[in-house]
C-alpha positions in Angstrom: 8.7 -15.5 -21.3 5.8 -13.6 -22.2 3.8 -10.9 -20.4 1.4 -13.5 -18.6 4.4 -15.6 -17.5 6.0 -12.6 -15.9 2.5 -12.0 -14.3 2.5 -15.4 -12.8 5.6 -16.5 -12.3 6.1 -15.3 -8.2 10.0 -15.9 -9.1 9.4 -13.0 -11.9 6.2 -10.3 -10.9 3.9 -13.0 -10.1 4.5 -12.5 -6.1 2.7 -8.7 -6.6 0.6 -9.4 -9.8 -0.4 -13.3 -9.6 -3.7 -13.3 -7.5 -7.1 -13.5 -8.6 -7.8 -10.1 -8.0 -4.9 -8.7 -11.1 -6.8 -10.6 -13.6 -8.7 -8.2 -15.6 -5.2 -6.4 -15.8 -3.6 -9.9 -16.8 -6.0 -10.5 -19.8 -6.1 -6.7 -20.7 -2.2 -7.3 -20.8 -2.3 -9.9 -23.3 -4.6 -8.5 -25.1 -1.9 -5.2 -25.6 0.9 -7.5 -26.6 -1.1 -10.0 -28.5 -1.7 -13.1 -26.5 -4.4 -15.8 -27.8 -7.5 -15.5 -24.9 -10.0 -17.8 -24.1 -13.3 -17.2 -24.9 -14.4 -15.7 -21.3 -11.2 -13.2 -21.4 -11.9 -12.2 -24.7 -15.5 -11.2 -23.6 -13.5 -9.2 -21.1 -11.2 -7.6 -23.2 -14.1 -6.3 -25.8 -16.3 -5.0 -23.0 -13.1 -2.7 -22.0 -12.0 -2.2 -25.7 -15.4 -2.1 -27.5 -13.4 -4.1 -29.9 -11.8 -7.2 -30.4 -8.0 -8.4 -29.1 -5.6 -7.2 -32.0 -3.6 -10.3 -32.5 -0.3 -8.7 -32.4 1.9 -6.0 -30.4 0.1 -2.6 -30.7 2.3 0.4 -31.4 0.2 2.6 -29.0 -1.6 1.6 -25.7 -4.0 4.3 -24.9 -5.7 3.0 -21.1 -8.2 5.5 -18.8 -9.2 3.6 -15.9 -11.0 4.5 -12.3 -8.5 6.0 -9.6 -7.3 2.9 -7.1 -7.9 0.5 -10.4 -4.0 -0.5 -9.4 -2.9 1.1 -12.9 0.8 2.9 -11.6 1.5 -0.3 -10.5 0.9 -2.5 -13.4 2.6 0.1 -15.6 5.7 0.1 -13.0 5.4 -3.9 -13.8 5.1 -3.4 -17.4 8.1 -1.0 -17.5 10.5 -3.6 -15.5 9.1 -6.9 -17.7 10.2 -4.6 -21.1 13.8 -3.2 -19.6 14.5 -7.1 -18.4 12.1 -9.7 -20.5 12.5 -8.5 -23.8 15.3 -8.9 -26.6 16.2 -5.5 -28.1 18.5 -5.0 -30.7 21.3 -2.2 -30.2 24.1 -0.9 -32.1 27.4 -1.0 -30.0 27.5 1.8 -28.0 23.8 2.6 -27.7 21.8 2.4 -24.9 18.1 1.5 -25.0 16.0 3.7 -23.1 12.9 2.8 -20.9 11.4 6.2 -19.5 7.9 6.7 -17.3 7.2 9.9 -17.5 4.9 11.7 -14.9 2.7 14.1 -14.6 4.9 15.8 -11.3 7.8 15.4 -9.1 5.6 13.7 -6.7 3.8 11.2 -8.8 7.7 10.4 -10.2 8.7 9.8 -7.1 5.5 7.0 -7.1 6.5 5.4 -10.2 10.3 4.9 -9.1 9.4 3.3 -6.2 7.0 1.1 -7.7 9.7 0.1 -10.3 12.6 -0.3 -7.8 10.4 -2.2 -5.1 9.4 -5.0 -8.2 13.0 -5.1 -9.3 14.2 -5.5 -5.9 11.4 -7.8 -4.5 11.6 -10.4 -7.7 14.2 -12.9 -7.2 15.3 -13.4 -10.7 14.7 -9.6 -11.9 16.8 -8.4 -9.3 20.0 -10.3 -10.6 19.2 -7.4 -13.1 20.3 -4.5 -11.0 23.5 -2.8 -11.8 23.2 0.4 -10.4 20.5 2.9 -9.1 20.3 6.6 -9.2 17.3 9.4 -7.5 15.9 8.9 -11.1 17.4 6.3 -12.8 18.4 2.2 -12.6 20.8 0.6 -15.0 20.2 -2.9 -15.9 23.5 -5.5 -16.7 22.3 -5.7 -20.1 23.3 -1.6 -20.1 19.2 -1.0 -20.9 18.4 1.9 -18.5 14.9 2.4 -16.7 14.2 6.6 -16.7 11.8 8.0 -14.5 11.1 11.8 -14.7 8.3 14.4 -15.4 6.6 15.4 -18.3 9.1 17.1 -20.7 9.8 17.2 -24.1 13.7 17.8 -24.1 14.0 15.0 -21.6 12.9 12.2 -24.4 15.0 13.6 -27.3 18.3 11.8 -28.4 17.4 8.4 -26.7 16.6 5.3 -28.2 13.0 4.8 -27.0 12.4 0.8 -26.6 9.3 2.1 -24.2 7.5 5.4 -22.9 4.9 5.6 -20.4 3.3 8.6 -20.1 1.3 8.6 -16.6 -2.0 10.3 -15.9 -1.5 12.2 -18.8 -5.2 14.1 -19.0 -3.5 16.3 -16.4 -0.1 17.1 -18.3 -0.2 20.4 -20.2 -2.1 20.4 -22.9 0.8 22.1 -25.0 3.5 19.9 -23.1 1.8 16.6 -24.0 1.9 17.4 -27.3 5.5 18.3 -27.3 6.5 15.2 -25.6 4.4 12.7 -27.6 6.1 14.9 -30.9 9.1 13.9 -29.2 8.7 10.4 -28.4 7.4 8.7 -31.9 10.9 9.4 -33.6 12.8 7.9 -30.9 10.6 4.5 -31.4 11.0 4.9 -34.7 14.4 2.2 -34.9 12.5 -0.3 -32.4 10.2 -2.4 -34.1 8.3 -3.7 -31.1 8.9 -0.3 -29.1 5.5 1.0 -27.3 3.9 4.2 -26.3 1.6 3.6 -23.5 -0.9 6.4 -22.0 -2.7 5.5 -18.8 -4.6 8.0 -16.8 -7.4 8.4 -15.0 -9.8 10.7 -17.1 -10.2 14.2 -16.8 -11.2 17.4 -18.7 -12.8 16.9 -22.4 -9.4 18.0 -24.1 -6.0 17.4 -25.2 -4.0 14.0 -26.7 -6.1 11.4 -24.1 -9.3 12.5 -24.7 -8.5 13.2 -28.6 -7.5 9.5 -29.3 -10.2 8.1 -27.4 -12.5 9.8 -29.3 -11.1 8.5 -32.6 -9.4 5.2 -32.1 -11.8 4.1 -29.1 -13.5 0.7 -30.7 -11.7 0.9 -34.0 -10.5 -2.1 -35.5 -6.6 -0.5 -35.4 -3.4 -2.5 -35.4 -1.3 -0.3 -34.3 -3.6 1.9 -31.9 -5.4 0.3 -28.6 -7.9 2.2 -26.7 -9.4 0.9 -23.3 -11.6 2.5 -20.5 -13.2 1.3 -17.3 -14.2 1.9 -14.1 -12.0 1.2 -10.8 -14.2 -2.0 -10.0 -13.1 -2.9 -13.6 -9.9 -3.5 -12.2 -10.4 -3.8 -8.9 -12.7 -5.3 -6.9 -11.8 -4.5 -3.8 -12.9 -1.1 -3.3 -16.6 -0.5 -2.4 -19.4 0.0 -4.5 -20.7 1.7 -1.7 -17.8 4.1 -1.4 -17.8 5.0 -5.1 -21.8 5.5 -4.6 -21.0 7.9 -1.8 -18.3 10.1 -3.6 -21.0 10.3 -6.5 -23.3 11.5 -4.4 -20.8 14.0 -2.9 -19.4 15.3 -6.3 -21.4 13.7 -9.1 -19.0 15.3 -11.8 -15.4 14.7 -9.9 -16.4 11.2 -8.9 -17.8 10.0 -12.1 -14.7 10.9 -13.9 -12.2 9.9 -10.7 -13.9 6.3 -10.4 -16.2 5.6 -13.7 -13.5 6.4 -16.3 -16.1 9.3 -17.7 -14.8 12.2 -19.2 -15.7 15.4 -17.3 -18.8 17.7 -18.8 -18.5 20.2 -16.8 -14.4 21.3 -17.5 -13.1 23.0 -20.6 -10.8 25.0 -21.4 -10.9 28.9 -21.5 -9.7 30.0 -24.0 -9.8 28.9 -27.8 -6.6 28.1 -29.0 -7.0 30.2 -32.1 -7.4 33.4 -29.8 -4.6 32.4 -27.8 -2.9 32.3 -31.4 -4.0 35.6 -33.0 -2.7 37.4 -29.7 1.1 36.1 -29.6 3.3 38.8 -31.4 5.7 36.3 -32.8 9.4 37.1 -31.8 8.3 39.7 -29.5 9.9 39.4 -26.1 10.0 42.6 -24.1 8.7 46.3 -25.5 11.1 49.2 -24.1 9.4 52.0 -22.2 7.7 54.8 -24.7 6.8 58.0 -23.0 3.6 58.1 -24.8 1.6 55.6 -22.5 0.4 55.4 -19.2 1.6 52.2 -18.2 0.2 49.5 -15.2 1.4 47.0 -13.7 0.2 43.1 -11.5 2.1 40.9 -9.6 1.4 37.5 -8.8 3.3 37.0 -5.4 4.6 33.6 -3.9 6.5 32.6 -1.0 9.3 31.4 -3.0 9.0 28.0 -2.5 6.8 26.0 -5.0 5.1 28.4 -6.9 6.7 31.3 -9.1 6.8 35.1 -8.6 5.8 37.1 -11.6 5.4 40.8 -12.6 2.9 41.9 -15.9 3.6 45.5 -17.2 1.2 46.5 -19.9 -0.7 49.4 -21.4 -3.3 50.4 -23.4 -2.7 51.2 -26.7 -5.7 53.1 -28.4 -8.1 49.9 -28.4 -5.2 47.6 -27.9 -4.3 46.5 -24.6 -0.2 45.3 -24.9 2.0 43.0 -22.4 5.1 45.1 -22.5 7.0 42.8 -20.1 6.7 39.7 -17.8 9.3 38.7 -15.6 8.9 35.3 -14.0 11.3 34.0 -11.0 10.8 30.1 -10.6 10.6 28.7 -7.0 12.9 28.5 -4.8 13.8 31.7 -4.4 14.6 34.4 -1.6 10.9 36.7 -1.9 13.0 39.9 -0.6 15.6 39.3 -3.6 12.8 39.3 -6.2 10.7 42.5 -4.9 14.2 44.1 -5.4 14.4 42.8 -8.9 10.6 43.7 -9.5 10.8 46.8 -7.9 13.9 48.0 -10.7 12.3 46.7 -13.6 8.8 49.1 -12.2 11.1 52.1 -11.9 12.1 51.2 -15.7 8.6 51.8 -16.6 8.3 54.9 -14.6 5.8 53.4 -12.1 5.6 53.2 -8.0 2.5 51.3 -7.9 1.9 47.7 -8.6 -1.7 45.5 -8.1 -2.0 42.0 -7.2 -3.6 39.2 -5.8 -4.5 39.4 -1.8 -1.6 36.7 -1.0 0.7 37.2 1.9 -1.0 40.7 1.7 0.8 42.2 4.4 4.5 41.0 3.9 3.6 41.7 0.2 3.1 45.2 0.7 5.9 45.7 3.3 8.0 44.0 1.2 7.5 46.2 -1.8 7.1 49.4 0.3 10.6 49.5 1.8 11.6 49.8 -1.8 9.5 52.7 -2.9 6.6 51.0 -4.2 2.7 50.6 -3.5 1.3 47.4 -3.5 -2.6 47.7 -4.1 -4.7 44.0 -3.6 -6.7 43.6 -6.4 -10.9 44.1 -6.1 -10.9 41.1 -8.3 -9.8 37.3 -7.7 -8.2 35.6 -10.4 -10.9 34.0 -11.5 -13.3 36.8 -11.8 -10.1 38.3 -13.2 -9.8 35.9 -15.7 -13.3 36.1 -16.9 -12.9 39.6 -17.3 -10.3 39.3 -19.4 -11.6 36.9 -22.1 -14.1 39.7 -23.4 -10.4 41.2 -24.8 -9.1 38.0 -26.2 -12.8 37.5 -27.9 -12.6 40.9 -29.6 -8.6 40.2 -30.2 -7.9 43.4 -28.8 -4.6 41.9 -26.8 -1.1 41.8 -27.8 1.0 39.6 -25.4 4.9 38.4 -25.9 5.9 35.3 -27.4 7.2 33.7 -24.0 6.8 29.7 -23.8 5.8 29.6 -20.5 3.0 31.9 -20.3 1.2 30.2 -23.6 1.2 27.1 -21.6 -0.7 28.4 -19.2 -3.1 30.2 -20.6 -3.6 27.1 -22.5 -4.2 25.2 -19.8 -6.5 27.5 -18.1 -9.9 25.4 -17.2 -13.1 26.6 -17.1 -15.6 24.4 -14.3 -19.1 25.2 -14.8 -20.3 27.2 -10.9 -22.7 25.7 -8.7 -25.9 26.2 -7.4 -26.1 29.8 -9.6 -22.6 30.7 -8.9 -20.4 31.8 -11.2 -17.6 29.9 -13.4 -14.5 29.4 -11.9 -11.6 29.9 -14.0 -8.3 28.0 -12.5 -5.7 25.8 -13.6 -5.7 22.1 -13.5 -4.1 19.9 -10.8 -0.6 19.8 -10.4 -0.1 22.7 -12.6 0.7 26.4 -12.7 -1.0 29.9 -13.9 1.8 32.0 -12.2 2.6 33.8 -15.5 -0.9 33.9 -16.4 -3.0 35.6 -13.7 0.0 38.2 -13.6 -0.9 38.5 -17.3 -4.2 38.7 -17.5 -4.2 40.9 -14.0 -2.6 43.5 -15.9 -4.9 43.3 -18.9 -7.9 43.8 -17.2 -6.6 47.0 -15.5 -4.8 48.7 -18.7 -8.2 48.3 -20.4 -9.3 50.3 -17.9 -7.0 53.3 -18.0 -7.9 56.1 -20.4 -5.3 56.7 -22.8 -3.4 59.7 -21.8 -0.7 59.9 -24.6 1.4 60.5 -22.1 2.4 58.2 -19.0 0.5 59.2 -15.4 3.3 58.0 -13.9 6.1 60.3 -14.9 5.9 63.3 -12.9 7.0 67.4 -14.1 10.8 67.4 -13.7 11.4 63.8 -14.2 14.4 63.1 -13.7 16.2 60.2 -15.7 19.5 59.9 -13.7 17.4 58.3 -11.1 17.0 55.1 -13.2 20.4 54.6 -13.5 21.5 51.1 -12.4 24.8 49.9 -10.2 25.7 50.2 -6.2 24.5 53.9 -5.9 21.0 53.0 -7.1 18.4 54.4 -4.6 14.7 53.2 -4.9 13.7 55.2 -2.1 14.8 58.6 -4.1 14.0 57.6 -7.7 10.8 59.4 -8.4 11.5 62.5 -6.3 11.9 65.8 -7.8 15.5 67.4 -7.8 15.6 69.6 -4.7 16.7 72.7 -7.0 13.5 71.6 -9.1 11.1 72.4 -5.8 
């Protein structure tokens, strides 16, 4: 049975997919997997494609489409028809792997649901069913559907008959190249396995917006590009609605519902800045008594974002991350201001800046344990475009730590409004924990005259009071000796 059939048939996917209303997505479907089409499909398919039908399975399904065009759906379709529909051919003992990836917990969560509700709603596909997981369903032919976020360890060592990577334009830039690294080698013993991309579009970088820009319209066999608008797809929803978020946002909605990629997004910072700063190997710089050092923290709650701490000084001309410490969510906010609060005292400091988050329990918190906390004059934005004047000059030297490059590669820059200025953020669904505690600690070490000598260690320092274990005192540990007084 072929992708139409399943489509059609309401014993198969037919009872969620067979209405007039899925056909663009029907003849875009057998277009992908190389279905003959009648001369008015075919005039579909090239005004989506700009190009026409391959002829044959494509390697590669590259799809941007409007918001509410149906795609998670279809894709949660496509994934079931491949795990159940399809012959594969698999050594004894190895399990063939199809695995939607998202770009969060939350849209996960979307895509399981869409591909347990067809499974379970089909009558003949649900004969299929052998066991279900949070994540996971096992099919009696021992194929396994995989559902999970975007992550490059989670696709290494399977046997890849299928991977969907969903609403990819707002993965990582880094990440999704990581995962798609991942992903062709696992394909690689599947003759008819498939990568599919299918997002909505978004900023004018990374993987999605790379292939469209080469493959979109070229005569490729192996490489399928498609974009439309959400009417493309599906009717249904308003022209006068789309009209009306246009008008609201022309920018947002053009790219949410046209399938346009957004003009006014880019990211940050060049990647070959980011590059030139990374000290490769370099994880943590031990406290030198010749610099006066500074420190940011980006707080959090505890619960979905992470807590990080930036100490840096300048260096001469040089401005130098000397250590981050990042504490993912969940955690107890008390038990990291402790942690924070140590690693400060290792440094020789009492004061740390921040953002104005939770200002008050932020400052109490850190003040019961010896420390000033000082809100920042700056927001991150401001602070971030304060801080790319260092990366331009390549003044900054930052740690080789994974998760910080991924931000600060993924840091977007949206062209202000009516005069305003830029606003520096990162994208949806995404992080820049590690990175505004970063580049908050930048900005104020290139302010600090260099001293050759720390401001923070005061006359009669003494260095017992650093001293870690059950006796440790933070209240005490930058007082003076009372012989010294």
């Amino acid at each position: 049975m072929n992708i139409v059939q399943a489509f059609t048939d309401p014993r198969v996917l037919g009872f969620a997919f067979g209405g007039e209303s899925w056909r663009t997505w029907r003849v875009l479907l057998a277009g992908v997997f190389g279905l003959p089409l009648s001369p008015e499909d075919s005039e579909t398919f090239t005004r989506l494609t700009h190009r026409a039908a391959p002829g044959a399975l494509v390697r590669e399904w590259w799809a941007i489409f409007g918001r509410r065009g149906g795609k998670s759906i279809v894709i949660a379709g496509v994934v079931d028809y491949l795990a159940t529909m399809r012959r594969w051919t698999l050594s004894p003992g190895e399990t063939g792997t199809v695995m939607l990836l998202a770009s969060d917990r939350d849209q996960a969560k979307v895509a399981f649901r869409y591909c347990l509700g067809l499974l379970q709603d089909s009558p003949i596909l649900s004969q299929e069913i052998a066991s279900t997981t949070a994540d996971s369903i096992r099919l009696r032919s021992g194929i396994e559907i995989v559902v999970g976020t975007a992550d490059r360890a989670a696709v290494r060592g399977r046997t890849l008959l299928c991977t969907v990577c969903d609403e990819i334009a707002f993965w990582s830039v880094l990440e999704a190249g990581e995962v798609l690294r991942a992903v062709r080698p696992g394909m690689a013993s599947q003759p008819e396995a498939m990568l599919i991309c299918i997002s909505t579009a978004y900023a004018q970088r990374g993987p999605l917006f790379d292939t469209y820009r080469r493959s979109f319209g070229v005569e490729d066999p192996q490489v399928l590009v498609m974009r439309g608008a959400t009417r493309d797809t599906n009717p249904s929803i308003s022209q006068a609605f789309i009209d009306a978020e246009i008008a609201r946002d022309p920018q947002a909605a053009r790219a949410e519902y046209l399938g346009e990629f957004r003009g006014d997004v880019s990211s940050f910072l060049p990647e070959e800045l980011i590059d030139a700063a990374i000290v490769l190997n370099r994880r943590s710089l031990p406290r030198s008594y010749e610099f006066t050092y500074v420190a940011h923290c980006d707080p959090s709650g505890g619960v979905n974002d992470a807590m990080t701490l930036a100490i840096c000084h300048l260096d001469h001309k040089q401005v130098v991350l000397d250590k981050l410490v990042h504490a993912p969510a969940p955690f107890n906010p008390e038990d990291i201001v402790i942690k924070f609060a140590e690693v400060l005292s290792a440094y020789g400091l009492n004061t740390v800046s921040g953002d104005r988050y939770g200002e008050q329990w932020v400052s109490s918190s850190f003040r019961r344990h010896g420390v000033t906390y000082v809100p920042s004059l700056l927001s991150t934005s401001a602070t971030y475009l304060e801080v790319q004047a260092l990366f331009s000059q390549k003044l900054v030297q930052l740690l080789d730590e994974p998760i910080l490059e991924d931000e600060l590669r993924s840091l977007e820059r949206r062209v202000g409004r009516a005069g305003r200025a830029d606003i520096v953020d990162h994208p949806p669904h995404m992080h820049d924990d590690a990175a505004a505690a970063v580049c908050g600690g930048l900005v104020t070490a290139s302010k600090q005259a260099w001293m050759g000598r720390s401001m923070m260690q005061p006359q009669g320092y003494r260095h017992d009071l650093h001293k870690r274990g059950l006796d440790y005192d933070p209240y005490t540990r930058f007082r003076k000796a009372a012989s010294e007084d």
